[in-house]
C-alpha positions, 0 to 999 in steps of 0.5 A: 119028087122022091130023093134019096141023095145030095152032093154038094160041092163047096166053093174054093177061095184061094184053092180050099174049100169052104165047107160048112160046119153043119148043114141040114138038108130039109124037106117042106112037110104038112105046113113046116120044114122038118130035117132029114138028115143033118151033117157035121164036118170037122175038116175042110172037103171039096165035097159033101155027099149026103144019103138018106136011109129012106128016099123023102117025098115033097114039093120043096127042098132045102139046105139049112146052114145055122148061123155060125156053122159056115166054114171056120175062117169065115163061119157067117158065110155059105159057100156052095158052089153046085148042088146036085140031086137024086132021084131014089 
């Protein structure tokens, strides 16, 4: 499959949302996961929306939080509540 977009909708505790400090979406390339885009967030959004300059093609797809980087009360944990995907 080709993409080309990301939305991610973080979860809400206590009606805030807990995004993550970093995220990296990835797609799995000849034998190794390689990034396509990186997002940092210095405030808390229900939403993150992620856009590719160029549409990646591959099999696997994923969302890569580092250790750490999850929301600042609570940084060992991901909170996605829905992820949606689109084609290019």
């Amino acid at each position: 499959m080709t993409l080309s977009r990301a939305v991610l909708y973080w979860s809400l505790d206590a009606g805030l949302p807990r995004t993550s400090q970093e995220i990296a979406w990835q797609v799995f390339d000849g034998g190794a996961w390689r990034t396509l885009q990186t997002i940092r967030s210095t405030q808390a959004t229900p939403q993150t929306e992620i856009k590719l300059d160029t549409p990646a093609t591959g099999q696997r797809f994923r969302l890569l939080q580092p250790a750490g980087k999850g929301p600042r009360d609570r940084a060992g944990l991901m909170w996605v509540r829905e992820v949606e995907l689109f084609e290019k």
